[in-house]
C-alpha positions as CSV (number, residue, x, y, z in Angstrom):
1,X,65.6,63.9,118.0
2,X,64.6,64.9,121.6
3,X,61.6,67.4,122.6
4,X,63.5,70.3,121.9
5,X,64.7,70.0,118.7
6,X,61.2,69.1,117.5
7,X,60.0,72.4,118.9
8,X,62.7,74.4,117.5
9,X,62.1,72.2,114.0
10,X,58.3,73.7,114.0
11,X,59.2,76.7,115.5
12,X,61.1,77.5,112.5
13,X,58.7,76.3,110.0
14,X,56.2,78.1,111.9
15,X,58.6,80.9,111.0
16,X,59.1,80.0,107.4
17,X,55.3,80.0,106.9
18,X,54.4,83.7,108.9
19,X,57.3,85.1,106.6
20,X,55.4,83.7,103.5
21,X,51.9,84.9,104.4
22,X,52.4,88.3,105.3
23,X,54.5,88.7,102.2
24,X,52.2,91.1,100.4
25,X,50.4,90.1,97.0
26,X,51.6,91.4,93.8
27,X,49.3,92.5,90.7
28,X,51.4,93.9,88.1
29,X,48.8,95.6,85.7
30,X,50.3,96.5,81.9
31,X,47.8,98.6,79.1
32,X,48.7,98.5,76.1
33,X,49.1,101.7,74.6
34,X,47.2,103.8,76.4
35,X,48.1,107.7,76.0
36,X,49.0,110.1,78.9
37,X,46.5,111.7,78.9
38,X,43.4,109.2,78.2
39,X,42.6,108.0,82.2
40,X,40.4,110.6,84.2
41,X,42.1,111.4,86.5
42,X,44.5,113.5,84.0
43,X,41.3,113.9,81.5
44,X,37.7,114.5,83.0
45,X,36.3,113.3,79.9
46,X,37.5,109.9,79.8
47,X,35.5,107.4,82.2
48,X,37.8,105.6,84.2
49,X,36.2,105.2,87.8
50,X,37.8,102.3,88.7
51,X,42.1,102.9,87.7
52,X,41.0,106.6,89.1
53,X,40.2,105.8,92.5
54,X,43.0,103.6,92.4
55,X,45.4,106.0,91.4
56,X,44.5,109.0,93.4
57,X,44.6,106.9,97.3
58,X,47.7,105.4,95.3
59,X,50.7,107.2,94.5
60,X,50.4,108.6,90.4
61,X,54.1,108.3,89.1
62,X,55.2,111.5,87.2
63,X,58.1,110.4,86.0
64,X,58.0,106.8,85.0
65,X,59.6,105.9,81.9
66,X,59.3,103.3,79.5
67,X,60.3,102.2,75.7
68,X,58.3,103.8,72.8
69,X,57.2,100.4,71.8
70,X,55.7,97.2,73.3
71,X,58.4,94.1,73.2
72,X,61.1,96.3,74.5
73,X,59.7,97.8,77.7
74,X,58.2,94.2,78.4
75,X,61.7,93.5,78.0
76,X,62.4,95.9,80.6
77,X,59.7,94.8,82.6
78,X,59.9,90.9,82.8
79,X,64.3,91.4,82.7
80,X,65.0,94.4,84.3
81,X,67.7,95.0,81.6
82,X,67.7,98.2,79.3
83,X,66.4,96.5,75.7
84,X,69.4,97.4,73.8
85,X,71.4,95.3,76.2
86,X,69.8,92.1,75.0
87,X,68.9,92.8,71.7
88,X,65.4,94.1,71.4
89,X,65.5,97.6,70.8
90,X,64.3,97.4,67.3
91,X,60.7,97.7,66.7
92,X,59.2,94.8,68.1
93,X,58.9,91.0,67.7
94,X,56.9,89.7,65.0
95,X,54.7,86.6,64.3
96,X,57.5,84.3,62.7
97,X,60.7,85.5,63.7
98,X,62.9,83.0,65.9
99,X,63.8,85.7,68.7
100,X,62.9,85.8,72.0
101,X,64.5,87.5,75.1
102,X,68.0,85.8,76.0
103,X,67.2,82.5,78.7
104,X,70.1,83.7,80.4
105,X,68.1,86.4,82.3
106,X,66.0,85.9,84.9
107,X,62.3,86.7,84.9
108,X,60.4,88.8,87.6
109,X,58.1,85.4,88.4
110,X,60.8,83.1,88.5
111,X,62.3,85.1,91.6
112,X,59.0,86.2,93.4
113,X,58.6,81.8,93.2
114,X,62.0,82.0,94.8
115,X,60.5,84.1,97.8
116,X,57.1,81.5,98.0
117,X,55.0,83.4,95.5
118,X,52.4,81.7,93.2
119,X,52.8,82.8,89.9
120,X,50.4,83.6,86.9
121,X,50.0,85.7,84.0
122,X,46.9,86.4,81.9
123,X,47.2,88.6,78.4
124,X,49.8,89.8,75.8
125,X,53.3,87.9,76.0
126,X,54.9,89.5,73.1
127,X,58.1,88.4,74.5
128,X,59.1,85.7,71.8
129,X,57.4,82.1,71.2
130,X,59.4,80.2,68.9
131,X,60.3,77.3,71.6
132,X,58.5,76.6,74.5
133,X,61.8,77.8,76.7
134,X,60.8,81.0,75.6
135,X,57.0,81.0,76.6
136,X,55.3,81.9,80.1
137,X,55.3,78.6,81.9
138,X,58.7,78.0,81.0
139,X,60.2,81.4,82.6
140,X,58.8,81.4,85.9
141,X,54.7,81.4,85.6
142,X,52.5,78.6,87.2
143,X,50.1,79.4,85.0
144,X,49.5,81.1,81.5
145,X,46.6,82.6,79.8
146,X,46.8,84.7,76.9
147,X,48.5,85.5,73.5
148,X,52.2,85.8,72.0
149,X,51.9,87.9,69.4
150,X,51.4,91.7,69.3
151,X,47.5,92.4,68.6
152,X,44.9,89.7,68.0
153,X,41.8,90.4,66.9
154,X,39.1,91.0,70.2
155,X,36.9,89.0,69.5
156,X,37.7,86.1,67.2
157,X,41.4,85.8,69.2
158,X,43.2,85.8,66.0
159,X,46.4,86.9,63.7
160,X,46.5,86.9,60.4
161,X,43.8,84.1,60.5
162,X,45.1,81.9,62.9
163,X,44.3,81.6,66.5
164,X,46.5,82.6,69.1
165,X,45.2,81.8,72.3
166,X,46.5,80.3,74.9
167,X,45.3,78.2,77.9
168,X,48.6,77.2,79.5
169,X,50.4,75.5,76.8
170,X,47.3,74.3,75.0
171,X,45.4,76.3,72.2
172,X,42.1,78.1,73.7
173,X,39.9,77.3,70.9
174,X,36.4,78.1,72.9
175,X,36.3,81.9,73.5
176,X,35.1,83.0,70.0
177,X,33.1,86.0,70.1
178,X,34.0,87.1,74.0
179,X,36.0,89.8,74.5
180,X,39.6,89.6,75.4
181,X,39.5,92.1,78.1
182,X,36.5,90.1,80.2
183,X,37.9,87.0,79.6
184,X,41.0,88.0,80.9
185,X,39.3,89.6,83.9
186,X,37.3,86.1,84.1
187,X,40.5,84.2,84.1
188,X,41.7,86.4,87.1
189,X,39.0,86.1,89.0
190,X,38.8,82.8,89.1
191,X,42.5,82.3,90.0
192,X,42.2,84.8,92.8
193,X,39.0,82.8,94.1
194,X,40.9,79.1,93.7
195,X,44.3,80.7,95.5
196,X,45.9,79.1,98.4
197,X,45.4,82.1,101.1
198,X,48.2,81.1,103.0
199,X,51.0,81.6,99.9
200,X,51.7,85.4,98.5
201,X,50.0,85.5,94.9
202,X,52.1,87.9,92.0
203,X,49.8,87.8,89.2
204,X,50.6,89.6,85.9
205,X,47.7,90.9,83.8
206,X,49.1,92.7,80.6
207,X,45.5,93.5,79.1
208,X,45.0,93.7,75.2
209,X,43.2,97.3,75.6
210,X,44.0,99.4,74.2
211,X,46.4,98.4,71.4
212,X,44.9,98.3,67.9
213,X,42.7,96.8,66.3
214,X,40.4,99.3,67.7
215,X,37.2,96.8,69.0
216,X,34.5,97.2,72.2
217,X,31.4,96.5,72.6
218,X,29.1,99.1,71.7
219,X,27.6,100.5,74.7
220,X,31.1,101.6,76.2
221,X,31.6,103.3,72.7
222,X,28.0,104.7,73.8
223,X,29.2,106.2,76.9
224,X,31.0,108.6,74.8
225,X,27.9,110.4,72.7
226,X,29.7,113.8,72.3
227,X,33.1,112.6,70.7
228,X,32.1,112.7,67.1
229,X,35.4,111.1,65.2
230,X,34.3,107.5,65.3
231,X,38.0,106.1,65.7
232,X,38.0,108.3,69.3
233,X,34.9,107.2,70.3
234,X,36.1,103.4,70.2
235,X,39.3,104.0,71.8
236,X,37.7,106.2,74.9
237,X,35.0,102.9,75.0
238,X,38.0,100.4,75.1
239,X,39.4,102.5,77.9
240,X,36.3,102.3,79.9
241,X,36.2,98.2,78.8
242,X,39.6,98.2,80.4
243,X,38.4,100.7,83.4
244,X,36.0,98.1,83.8
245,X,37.8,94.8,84.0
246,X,40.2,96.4,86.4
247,X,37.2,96.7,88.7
248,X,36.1,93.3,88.5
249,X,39.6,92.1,89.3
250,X,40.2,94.2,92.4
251,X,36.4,93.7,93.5
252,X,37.3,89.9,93.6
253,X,40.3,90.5,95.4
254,X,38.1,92.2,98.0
255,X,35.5,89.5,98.3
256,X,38.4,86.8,98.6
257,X,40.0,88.9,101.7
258,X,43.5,89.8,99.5
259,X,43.2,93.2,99.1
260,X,44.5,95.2,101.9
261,X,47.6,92.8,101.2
262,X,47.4,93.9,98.0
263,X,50.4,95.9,95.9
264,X,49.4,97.2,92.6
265,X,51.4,98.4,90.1
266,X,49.7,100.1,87.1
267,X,51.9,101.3,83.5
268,X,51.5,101.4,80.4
269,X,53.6,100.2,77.9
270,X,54.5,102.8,75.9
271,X,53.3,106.5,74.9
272,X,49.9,106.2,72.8
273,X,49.3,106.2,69.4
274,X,48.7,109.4,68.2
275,X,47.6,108.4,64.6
276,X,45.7,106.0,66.1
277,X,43.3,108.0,67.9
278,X,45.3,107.8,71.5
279,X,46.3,111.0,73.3
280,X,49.3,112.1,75.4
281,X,48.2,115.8,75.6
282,X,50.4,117.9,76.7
283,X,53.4,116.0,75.7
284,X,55.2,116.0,72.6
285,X,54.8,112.7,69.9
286,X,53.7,109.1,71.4
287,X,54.4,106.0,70.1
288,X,56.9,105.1,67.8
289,X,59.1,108.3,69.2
290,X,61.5,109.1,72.1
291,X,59.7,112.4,72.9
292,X,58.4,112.4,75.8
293,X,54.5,111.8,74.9
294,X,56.0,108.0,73.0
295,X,58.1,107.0,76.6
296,X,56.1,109.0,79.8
297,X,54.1,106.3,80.9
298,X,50.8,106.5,82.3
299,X,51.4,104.7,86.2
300,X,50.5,104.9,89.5
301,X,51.3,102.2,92.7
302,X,48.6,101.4,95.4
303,X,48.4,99.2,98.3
304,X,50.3,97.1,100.8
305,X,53.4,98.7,101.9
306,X,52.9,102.4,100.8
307,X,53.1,105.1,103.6
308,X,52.6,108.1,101.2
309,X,49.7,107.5,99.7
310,X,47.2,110.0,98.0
311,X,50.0,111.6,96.8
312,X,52.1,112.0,93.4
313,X,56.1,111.4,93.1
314,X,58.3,112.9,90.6
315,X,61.4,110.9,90.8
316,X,62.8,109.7,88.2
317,X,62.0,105.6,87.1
318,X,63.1,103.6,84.5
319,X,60.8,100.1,83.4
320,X,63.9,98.4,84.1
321,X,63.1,99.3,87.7
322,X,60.0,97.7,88.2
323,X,61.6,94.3,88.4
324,X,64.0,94.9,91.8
325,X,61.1,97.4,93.0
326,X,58.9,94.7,93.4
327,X,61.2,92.2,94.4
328,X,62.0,94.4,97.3
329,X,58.2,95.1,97.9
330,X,57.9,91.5,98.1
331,X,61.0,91.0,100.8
332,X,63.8,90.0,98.3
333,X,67.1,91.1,97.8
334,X,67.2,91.9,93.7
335,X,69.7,91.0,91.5
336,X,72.8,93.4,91.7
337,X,74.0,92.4,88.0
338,X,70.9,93.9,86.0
339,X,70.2,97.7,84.8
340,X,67.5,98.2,87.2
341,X,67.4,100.0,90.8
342,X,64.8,99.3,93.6
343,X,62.9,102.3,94.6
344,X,60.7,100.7,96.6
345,X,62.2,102.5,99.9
346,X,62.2,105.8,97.9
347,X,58.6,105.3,96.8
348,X,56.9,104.1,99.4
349,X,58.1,106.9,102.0
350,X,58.3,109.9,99.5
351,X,62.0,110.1,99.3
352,X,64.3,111.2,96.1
353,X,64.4,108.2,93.1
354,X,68.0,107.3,93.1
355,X,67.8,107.1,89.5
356,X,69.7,109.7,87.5
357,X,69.9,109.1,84.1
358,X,69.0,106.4,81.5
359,X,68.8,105.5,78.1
360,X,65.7,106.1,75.6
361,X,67.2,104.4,73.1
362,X,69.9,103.3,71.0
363,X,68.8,101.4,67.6
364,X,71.7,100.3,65.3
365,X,69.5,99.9,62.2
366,X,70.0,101.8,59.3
367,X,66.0,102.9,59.4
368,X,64.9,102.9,63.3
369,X,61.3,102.8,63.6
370,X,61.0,104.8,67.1
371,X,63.9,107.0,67.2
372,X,67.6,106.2,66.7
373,X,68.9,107.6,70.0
374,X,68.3,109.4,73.2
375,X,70.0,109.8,77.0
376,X,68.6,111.6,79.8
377,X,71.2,112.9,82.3
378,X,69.3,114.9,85.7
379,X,67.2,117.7,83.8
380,X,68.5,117.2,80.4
381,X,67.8,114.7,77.5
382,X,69.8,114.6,74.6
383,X,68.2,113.4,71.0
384,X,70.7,112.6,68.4
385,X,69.5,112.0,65.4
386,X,65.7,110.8,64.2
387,X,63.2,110.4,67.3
388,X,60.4,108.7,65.8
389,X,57.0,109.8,64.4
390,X,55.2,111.0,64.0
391,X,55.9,114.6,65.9
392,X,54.0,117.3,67.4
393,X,51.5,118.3,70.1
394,X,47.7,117.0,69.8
395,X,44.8,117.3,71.8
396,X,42.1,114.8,71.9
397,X,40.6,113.9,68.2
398,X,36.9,114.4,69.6
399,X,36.0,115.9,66.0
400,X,34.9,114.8,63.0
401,X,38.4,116.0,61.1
402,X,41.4,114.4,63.0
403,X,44.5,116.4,63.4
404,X,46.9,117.4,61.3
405,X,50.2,115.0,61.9
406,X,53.9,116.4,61.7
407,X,56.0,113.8,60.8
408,X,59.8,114.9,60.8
409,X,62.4,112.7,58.1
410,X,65.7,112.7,59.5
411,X,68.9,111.0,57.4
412,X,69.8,108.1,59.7
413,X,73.0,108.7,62.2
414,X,73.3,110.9,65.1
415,X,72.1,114.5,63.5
416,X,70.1,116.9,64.1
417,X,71.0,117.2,67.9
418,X,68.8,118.2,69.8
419,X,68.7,119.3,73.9
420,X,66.2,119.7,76.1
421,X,65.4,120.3,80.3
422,X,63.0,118.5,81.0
423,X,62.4,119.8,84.7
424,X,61.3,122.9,83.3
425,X,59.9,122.3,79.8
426,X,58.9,118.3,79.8
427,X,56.7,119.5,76.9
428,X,59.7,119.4,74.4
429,X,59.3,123.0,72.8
430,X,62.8,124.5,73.7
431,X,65.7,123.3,72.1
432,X,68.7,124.4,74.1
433,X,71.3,122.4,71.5
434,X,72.7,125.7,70.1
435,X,73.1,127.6,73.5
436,X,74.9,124.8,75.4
437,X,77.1,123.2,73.4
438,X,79.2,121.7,77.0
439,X,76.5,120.7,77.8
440,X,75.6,118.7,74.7
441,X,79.3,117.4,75.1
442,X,78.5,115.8,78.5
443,X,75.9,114.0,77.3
444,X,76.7,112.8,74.3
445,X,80.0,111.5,76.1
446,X,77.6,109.7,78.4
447,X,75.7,108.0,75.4
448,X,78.9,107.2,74.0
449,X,79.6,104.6,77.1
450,X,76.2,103.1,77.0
451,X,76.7,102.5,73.2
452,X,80.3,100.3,73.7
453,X,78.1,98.1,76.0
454,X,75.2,97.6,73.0
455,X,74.1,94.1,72.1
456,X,73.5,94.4,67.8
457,X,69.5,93.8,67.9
458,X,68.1,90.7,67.3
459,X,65.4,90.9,64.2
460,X,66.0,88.2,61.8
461,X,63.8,87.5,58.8
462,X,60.1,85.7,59.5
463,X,60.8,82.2,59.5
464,X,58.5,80.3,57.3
465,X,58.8,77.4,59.6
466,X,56.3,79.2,62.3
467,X,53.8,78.7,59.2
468,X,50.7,78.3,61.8
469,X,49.0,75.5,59.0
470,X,51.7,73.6,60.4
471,X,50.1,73.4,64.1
472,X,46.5,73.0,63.8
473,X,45.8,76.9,62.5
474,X,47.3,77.8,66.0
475,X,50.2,80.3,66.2
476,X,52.4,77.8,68.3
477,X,56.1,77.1,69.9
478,X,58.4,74.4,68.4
479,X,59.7,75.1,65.5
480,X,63.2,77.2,66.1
């Protein structure tokens, strides 16, 4: 090899390694549960400093959907593929069942590694456990720390007894008594302080807060002395816990030199849980329900990339779109054979979400647990039969007596229908079913083609074989 070709061998790798580095880092931020309305920058009373600031030199999506419960819009998220595609649109996984999301489908880490990214996650999986194939390190993360079940206790890191912690694939049995939230923040940290500069970082942090049980430490339930009703006093302090641990993660990627390269992306997973002291005021219902209050998710985008920022945009997204979003954002071409879109061009200049309808959901049980079935076409979403409870409009429970729930019984199948425009009432209270009866017709036809494409959901019996006793009073992979 003369002169030459050695300089046009390093010129290219010289080329390889700029295109790496100035690929922009990726932390993908997931709350569990939290309510539309219960960050302050919708709610003045909630103490959120930290995601507020954020949000408002971000851009504060208005119209960013996701599934009314958490396994299927992490589904979304990790897959890009509408839940009922792949069979996990009913309820959510549980401890034993022997389920996870199809290997088939390729996992947001596994192709930001394709594009040079360095890959970890730290929190809830929730994603199915039952062989390692189906666990973080297996689908695309470098590195894993965190929990596979649905809500372990704060504190002692347990379910039903049994610890489930994770430190990569070993059982984390030292973090007794700290809280999940900080030692997730910790865990970031510390990766962000260890990571090779030179390579992009995607880090996904889907935090505990503020799913149920309902644990803080007491002095951010103090920070809330006027909210009488105990229950939404803890919940506002595990907001400002999570507020909290946000701040300590983005504070380190300051002092490490990251953050102006820095793309964050901030959702929820579902609506909030208005029985259980979360708030989506003024939407209707929350989790458990396709109203709007149970699939509206709380999210905003800052950083890297962004011209429009300090700004809000009302276009319409799906979590099936977050996958190819960032994949664009990160200088990838996304996969063309999944349910999601990229709107990373739309976003990041303030130009119309190509997006025009999607599905809320279609569950094929006899007894669906967060609403049978729902399409939105443009303005209008159609609701055919039960959509989840329980129903109504609430305000934040900040006294003693808690509200008064509705909870609406429907037989199962696809009646009452029910029609709404959400551009102009995306509170719910106007039922249009009776007075457009074409337009019902459209939709439903819609539905109807979505629901010849529907994989029968996946939710077997708990297998006793996942019998944690089994694995060192760990909940553990290896026995499906």
């Amino acid at each position: 090899m003369d002169v030459r070709q050695l300089l046009a061998l390093f010129l290219f790798f010289l080329s390889l390694s700029s295109a790496r580095a100035q690929r922009p880092n990726i932390v993908f931020i997931v709350a569990d549960d939290l309510g539309w309305n219960d960050v302050g920058f919708r709610n003045p009373d909630m103490k959120t400093p930290n995601i507020d600031r954020l949000a408002a030199e971000g851009i504060i999506f208005e119209n960013a959907y996701v599934q009314p419960l958490c396994s299927p819009s992490r589904t979304a998220f990790m897959s890009g593929m509408f839940p009922f595609h792949v069979g996990m649109q009913h309820r959510v996984l549980m401890n034993g069942q022997a389920v996870c999301v199809p290997l088939n489908y390729t996992f947001l880490p596994q192709e930001l590694k394709e594009l040079g990214y360095a890959t970890h996650m730290i929190g809830k999986w929730h994603l199915g456990f039952c062989k390692w194939e189906c666990t973080p390190t297996f689908r695309g993360f470098d590195t894993y720390f965190g929990y596979y079940n649905a809500a372990e206790d704060y504190f002692t890191h347990t379910v039903g007894g049994y610890l489930d912690y994770r430190d990569n694939e070993l059982p984390a049995r030292n973090y007794s008594g700290e809280y999940s939230a900080f030692t997730f923040a910790q865990r970031a940290v510390d990766i962000i302080h260890r990571h090779n500069v030179s390579q992009p970082l995607f880090m996904y942090l889907p935090y505990q807060n503020v799913h149920a049980p309902l644990e803080v430490p007491k002095k951010y339930e103090d920070m809330y002395p006027n909210v009488i009703n105990e229950g939404r006093r803890t919940l506002s302090g595990m907001v400002s816990a999570l507020d909290e641990a946000v701040g300590n993660v983005t504070k380190a990627l300051k002092d490490r030199g990251l953050f102006e390269n820095t793309l964050i992306l901030f959702t929820t997973d579902n609506g909030g849980p208005i029985d259980g002291h979360a708030n989506n005021w003024p939407l209707r219902g929350g989790k458990h329900t396709i109203w709007e209050g149970g699939t509206r998710g709380t999210s905003f985008m800052y950083g890297a990339g962004l011209q429009k920022r300090g700004t809000t945009y009302d276009g319409m997204i799906h979590a099936v779109d977050w996958k190819p979003t960032l994949v664009s954002a990160a200088g990838g071409t996304p996969e063309t054979n999944i349910d999601g879109m990229s709107h990373w061009d739309s976003i990041r200049n303030g130009l119309p979400s190509s997006r025009t309808e999607f599905i809320y959901n279609i569950d094929d049980f006899e007894v669906p647990v967060e609403g049978h079935a729902g399409i939105r076409v443009g303005d209008y979403k159609l609701i055919l039969g039960y959509p989840g409870g329980p129903d109504g409009w609430h305000k934040p429970m900040n006294r003693t007596q808690d509200d008064i729930y509705v909870e609406r019984v429907y037989t199962k199948g696809d009646e009452p229908v029910q029609l709404f425009n959400i551009r102009v009432d995306p509170t719910e209270h106007y039922d249009f079913a009776q007075q457009m009866p074409d337009m019902v017709a459209k939709l439903r036809a819609r539905f109807e083609e979505y629901k010849k494409t529907m994989m029968p959901a996946n939710f077997p019996r708990q297998d006793p074989a996942s019998d944690p006793r089994k694995y060192g009073d760990a909940w553990s992979p290896g026995w499906c």
